[in-house]
C-alpha positions in Angstrom: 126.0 42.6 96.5 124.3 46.2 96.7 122.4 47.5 99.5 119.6 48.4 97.4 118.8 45.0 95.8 118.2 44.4 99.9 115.9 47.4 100.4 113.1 45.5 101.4 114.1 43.7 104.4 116.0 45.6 107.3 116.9 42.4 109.0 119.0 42.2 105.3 119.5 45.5 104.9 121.5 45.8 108.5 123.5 43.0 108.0 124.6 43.7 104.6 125.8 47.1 105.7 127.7 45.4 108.7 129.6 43.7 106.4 130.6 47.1 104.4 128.4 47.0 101.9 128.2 50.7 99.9 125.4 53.1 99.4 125.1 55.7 97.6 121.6 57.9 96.7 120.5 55.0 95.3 119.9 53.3 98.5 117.3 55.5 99.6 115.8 55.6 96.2 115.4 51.7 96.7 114.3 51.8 100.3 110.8 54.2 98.9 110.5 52.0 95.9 110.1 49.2 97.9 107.4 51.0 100.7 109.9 50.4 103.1 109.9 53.3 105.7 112.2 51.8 108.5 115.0 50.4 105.9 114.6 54.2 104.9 114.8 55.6 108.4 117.8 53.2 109.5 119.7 54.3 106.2 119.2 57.7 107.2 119.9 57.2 110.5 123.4 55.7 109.5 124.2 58.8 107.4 122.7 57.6 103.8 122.8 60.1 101.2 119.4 60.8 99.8 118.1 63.3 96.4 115.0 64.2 95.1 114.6 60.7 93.5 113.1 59.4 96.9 110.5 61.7 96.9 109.7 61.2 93.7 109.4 57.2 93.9 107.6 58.0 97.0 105.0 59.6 95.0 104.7 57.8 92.7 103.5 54.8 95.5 101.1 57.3 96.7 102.9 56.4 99.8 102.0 59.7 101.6 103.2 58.9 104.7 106.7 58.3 103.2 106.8 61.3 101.5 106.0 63.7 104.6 108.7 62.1 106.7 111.3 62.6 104.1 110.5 65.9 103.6 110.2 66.4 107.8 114.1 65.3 107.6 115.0 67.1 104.9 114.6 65.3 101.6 115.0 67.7 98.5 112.2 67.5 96.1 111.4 68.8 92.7 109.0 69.0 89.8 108.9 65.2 89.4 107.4 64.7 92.6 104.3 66.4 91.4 104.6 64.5 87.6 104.7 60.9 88.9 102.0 61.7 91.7 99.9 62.5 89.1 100.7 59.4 86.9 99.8 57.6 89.5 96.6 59.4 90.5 97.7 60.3 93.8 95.3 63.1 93.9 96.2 63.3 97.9 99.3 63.3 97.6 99.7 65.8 94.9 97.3 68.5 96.8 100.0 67.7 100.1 103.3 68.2 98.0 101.2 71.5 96.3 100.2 72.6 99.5 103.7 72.7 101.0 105.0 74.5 97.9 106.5 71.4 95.5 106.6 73.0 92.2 105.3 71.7 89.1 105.3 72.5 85.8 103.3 70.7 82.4 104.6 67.1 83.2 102.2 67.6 85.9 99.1 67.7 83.5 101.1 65.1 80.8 101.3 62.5 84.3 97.3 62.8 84.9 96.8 62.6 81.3 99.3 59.8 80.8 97.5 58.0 84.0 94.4 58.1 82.4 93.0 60.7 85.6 91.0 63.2 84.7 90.1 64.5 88.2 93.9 65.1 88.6 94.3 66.8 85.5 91.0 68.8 86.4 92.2 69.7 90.1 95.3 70.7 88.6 94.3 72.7 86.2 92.0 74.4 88.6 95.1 75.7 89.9 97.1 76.8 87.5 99.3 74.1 86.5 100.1 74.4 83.4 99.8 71.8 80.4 101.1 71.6 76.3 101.0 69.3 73.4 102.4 66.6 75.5 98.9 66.1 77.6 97.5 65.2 74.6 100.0 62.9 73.7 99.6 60.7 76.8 96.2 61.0 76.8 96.3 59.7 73.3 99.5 56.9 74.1 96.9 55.6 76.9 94.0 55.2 74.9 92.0 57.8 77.1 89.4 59.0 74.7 87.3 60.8 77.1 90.1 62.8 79.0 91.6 63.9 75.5 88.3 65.1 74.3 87.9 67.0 78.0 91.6 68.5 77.4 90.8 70.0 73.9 87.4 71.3 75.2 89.5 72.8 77.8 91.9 74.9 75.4 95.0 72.1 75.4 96.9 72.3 72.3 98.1 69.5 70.5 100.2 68.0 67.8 101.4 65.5 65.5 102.3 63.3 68.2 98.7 63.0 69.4 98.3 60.8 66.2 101.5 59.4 66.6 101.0 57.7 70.0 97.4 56.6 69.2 98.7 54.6 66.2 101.7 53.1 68.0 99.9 51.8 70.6 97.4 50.2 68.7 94.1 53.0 69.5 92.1 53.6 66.5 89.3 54.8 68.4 91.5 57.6 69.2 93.2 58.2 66.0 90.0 58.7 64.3 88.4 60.9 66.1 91.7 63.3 66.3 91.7 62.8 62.6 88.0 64.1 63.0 89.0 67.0 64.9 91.7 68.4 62.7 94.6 66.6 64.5 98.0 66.7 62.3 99.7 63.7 61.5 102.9 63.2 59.4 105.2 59.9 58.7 105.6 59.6 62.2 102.2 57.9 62.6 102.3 55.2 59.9 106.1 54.8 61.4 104.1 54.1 65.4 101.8 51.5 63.6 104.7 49.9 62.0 106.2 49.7 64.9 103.7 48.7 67.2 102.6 46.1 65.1 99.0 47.3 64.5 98.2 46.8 60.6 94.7 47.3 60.8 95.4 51.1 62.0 98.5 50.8 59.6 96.2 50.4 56.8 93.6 53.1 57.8 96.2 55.8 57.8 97.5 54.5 54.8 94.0 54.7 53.1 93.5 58.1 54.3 96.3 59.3 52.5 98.7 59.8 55.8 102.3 59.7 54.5 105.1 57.3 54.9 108.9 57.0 54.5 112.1 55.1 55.0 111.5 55.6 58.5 108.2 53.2 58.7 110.5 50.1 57.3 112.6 50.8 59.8 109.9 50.9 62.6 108.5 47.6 61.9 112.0 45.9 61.7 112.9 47.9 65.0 109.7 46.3 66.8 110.1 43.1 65.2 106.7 43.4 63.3 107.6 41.0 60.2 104.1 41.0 58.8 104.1 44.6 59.0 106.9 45.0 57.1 105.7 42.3 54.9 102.7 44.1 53.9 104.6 47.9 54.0 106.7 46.5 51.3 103.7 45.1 49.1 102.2 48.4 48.8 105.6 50.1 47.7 107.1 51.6 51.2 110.8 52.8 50.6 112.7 51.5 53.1 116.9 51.8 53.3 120.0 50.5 55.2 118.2 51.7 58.7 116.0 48.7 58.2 118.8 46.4 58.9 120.3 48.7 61.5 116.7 48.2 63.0 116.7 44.9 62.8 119.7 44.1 64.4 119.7 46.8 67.5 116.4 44.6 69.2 117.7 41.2 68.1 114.8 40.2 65.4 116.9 38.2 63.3 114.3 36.7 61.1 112.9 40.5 59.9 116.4 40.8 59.3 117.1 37.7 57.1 114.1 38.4 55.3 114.7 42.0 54.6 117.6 40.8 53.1 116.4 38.8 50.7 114.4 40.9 49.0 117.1 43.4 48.6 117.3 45.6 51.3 120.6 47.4 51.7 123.0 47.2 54.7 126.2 48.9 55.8 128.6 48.8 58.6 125.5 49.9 60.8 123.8 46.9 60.9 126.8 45.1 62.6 127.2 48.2 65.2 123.7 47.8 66.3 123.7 44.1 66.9 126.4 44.5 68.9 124.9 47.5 70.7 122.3 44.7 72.1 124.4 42.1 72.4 122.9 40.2 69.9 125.8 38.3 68.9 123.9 35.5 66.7 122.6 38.5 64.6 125.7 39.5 64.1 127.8 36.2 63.4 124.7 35.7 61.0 125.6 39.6 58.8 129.0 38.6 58.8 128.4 35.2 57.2 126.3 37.1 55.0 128.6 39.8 54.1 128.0 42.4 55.7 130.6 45.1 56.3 131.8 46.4 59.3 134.7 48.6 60.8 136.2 50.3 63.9 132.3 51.1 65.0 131.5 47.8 65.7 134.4 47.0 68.1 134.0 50.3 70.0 130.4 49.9 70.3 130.7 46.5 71.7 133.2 48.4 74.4 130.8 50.7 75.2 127.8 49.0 75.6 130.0 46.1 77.4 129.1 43.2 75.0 132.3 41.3 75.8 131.5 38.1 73.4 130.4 40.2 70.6 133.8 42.0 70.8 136.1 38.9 71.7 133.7 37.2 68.4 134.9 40.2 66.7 138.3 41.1 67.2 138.8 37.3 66.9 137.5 37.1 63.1 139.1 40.2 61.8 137.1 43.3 62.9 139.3 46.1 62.7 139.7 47.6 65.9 141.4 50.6 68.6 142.8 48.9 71.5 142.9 51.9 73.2 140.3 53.5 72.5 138.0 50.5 73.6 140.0 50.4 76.6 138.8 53.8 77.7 135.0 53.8 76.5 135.0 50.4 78.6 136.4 51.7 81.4 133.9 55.1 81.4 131.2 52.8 81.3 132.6 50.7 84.4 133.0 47.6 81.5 135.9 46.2 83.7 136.3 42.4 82.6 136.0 43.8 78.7 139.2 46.4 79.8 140.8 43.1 81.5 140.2 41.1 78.4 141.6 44.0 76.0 144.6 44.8 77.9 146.4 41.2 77.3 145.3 41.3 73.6 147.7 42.0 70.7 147.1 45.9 69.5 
């Protein structure tokens, strides 16, 4: 039981810290995710630790009111106060944090752009936040044509990742007229197409000569984009063992199986990654299929606290450190894998 899964009821919220519950910063963090100003106030009341992270969640809400009274009491803020109030196109609550002297920096212009608000990005630009490549970028990610055009006109420099995020999420619109506009691209945006599963901006950027590598095999395995792939392959796309690796790390089993028959090479990666998700019929499914594996897969399953993948494991022959799985489990607070381990032979 944590006291911030019970942030939004103080009825809850009092009784679980009757009973001893802990808190931590997180608590406070919870009580302004959830709008909740008197499970806030009580915490804080009872001696609740706070950081910055609760006014920057307040922020985020637009929850102005929220905001103020942390900062009345003493709430520590930063420059993400000022980023996620612009993502959220709090444009009020942005002018109160800048008025009582919240920095900022260029996540502030990213946020707006990100958010799809150009008056926030205008306002703060106005005065004198400052902005890079990455407003661009979110502008592009979020498909908002008419804010990125208003950036460049304004002097905001951009990047190959402007192309990049058009083409992974799918906005061709965008991508073409930052191809217009001398934009830069590189393998990176065929790789966000694979990945995002968009073949019809796939094959524009591929028919206007944008260039691909291993990497864009391994982005349509990664997002589970099998027709993608399918059609990557067809026209001659090199691909390599990270397809597999991809593959396996989110779990898409069939991309995997079919990479596989048509030749695609795998290593001891591929079984480190499914057991980095947990994916544990991915991986009973490489082994059956002879795929090698070694001391990484045992310690990856320790760290990332898969306990069935590594009982699966060490039980059909992985070779693994006992000790050393002991101690990434027990930095990652993995206690039933350490209590497993500990009664197993070395």
């Amino acid at each position: 039981m944590r006291l911030q899964d019970m942030a939004s009821d103080l009825h809850m919220f009092e009784w679980a810290r009757l009973q001893g519950c802990p808190w931590d910063e997180r608590t406070c963090w919870a009580a302004a995710s959830a709008d909740n100003l008197q499970v806030l106030q009580y915490a804080r009341h009872m001696g609740c630790p706070w950081n910055a992270s609760t006014c920057t969640v307040a922020a985020r809400h637009g929850n102005l009111q929220m905001l103020q009274w942390a900062r009345a009491h003493g709430c520590p803020w930063d420059e993400d106060t000022c980023e996620t109030a612009a993502w959220g196109g709090h444009l009020p609550v942005l002018q109160w944090a800048r008025a009582m002297g919240c920095p900022w920096d260029e996540r502030t212009c990213s946020g707006a752009a990100g958010g799809g608000h150009l008056t926030v990005l205008q306002w703060a630009r106005a005065n004198g936040c400052p902005w890079e490549e990455r407003t661009c970028a979110r502008a592009s990610s979020g498909g908002h044509l008419s804010l990125l055009i208003w950036a460049r006109q304004s002097g905001c420099p951009w990047d190959k990742w402007t192309c990049a995020e058009a083409a992974q999420c799918g906005h061709l619109n965008v991508l073409r007229w930052a191809r217009e506009n001398g934009c830069p691209w590189d393998r990176h945006t065929c790789a966000g197409a694979a990945e995002g599963g968009h073949l019809e901006v796939f094959k524009w950027v591929r028919d206007q000569g944008c260039p691909w590598s291993e990497d864009t095999c391994r982005a349509a395995a990664e997002g589970g984009q099998l027709h993608v792939l399918q059609w990557a392959k067809q026209q001659g796309c090199p691909w390599d063992s990270w397809t597999c690796v991809g593959a396996a790390a989110r779990g898409h089993l069939e991309v995997l199986k079919w990479a596989k028959t048509q030749g695609c090479p795998w290593d001891e990666g591929t079984c480190e990654a499914a057991v980095s998700g947990g994916h544990l019929e991915v991986l009973i499914w490489a082994r059956v299929n002879g795929c090698p594996w070694d001391e990484e897969t045992t310690r990856e399953a320790a760290e990332s606290g898969q306990l069935d993948c590594l009982q699966w494991a060490v039980q059909n022959g992985c070779p693994w450190d006992k000790a050393q799985c002991i101690d990434v489990a027990f930095a990652n607070e993995h206690h039933a894998i350490c209590q497993w381990a500990v009664i197993q032979d070395p």
